[in-house]
C-alpha positions as CSV (number, residue, x, y, z in Angstrom):
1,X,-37.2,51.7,26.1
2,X,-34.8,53.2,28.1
3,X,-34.7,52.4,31.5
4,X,-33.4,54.3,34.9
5,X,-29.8,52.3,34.8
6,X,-29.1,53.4,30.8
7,X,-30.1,56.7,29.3
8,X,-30.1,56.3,25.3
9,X,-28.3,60.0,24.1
10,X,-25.3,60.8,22.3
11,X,-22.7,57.9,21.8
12,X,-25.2,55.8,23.9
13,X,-27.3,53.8,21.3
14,X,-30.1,51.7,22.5
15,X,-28.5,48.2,24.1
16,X,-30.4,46.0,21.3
17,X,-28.1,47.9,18.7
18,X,-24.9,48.2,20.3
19,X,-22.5,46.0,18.8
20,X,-21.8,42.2,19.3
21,X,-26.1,42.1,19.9
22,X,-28.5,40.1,17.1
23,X,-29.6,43.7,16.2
24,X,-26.3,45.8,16.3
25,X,-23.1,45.9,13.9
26,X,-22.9,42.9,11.9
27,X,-18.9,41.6,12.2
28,X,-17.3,41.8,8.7
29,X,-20.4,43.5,6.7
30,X,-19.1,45.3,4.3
31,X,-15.2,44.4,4.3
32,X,-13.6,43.6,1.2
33,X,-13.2,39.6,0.8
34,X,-9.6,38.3,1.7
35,X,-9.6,35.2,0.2
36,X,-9.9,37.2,-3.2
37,X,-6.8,39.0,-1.9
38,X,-3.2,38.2,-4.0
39,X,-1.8,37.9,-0.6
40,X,-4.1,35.5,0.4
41,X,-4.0,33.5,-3.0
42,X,0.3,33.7,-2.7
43,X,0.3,32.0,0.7
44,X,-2.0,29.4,-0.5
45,X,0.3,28.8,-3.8
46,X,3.2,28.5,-1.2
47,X,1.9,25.2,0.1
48,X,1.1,23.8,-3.6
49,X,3.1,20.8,-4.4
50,X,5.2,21.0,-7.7
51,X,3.0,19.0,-9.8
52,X,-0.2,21.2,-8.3
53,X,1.5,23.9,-9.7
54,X,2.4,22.3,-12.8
55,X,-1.4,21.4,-13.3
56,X,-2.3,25.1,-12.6
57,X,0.1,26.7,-14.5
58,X,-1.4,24.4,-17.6
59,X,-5.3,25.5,-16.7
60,X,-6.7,27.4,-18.9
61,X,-9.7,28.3,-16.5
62,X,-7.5,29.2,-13.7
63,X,-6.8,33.6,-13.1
64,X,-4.1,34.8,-15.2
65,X,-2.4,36.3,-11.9
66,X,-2.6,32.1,-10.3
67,X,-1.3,30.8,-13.5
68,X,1.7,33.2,-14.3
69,X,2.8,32.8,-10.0
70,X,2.9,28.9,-10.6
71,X,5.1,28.9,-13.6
72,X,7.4,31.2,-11.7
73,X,7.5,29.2,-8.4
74,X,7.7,26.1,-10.7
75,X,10.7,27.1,-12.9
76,X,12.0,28.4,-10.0
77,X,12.2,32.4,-12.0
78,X,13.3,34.1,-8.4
79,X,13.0,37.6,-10.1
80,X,10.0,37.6,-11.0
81,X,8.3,36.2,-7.7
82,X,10.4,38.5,-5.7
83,X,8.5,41.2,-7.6
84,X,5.2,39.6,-7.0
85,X,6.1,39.6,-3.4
86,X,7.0,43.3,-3.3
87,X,3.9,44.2,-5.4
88,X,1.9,42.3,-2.8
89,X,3.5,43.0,1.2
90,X,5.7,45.8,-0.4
91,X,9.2,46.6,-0.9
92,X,11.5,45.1,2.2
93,X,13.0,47.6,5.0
94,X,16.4,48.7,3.6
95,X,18.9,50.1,5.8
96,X,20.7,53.2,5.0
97,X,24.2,54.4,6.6
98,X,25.3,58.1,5.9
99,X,28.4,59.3,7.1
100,X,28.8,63.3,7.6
101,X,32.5,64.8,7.5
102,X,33.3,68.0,8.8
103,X,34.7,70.0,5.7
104,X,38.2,71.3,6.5
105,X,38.4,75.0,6.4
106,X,40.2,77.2,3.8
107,X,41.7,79.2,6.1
108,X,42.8,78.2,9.8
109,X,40.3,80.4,11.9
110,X,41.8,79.7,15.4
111,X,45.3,81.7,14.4
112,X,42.8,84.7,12.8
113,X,43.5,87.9,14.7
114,X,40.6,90.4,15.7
115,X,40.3,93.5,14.4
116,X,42.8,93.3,12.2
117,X,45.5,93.0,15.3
């Protein structure tokens, strides 16, 4: 089906299969699911209200990982959450100063004779 204006070769699939067609690469086939995601699942427990996550944190039929992040956020257990946070968009930037000195010579160089003068 190729026609004088598009030669179908190397890197040059057929147009009915190039991407964005009803034929070509399907758009997020195959990616893994984000809602399932514990970042996705934190930013929706952010905008819980305390008694939803009272009510969560008491169901029995909820994931363990949904249940144990709104007794944290509920009881307000900041150490805990901020490792939940860390586990999930990983450890902050930390800044780091080093300071190099010099180390003072043993023995003053610049009054050093040559060749034993």
């Amino acid at each position: 089906m190729a026609t004088k204006d598009y030669e179908v070769g190397y890197k040059k699939p057929p147009k009915e299969r190039q991407f964005g067609q009803p034929n070509g690469n399907k758009r997020r086939e195959g990616f893994w699911d984000i809602e399932a995601s514990a970042r996705f699942k934190l930013e929706q427990m952010l905008k819980l209200s305390e008694a939803e996550l009272r009510s969560l944190a008491q169901n029995a039929d909820a994931p363990l990982f949904e249940r144990k992040l709104a007794t944290c956020i509920a009881k307000g257990q900041w150490k805990e959450i901020e490792g939940m946070m860390n586990q999930v968009y990983g450890q902050p930037k930390q800044k780091i100063e080093t300071t190099v000195t010099a180390p003072k010579p043993l023995v003053d160089l610049s009054e050093r004779k040559k060749n034993g003068e």
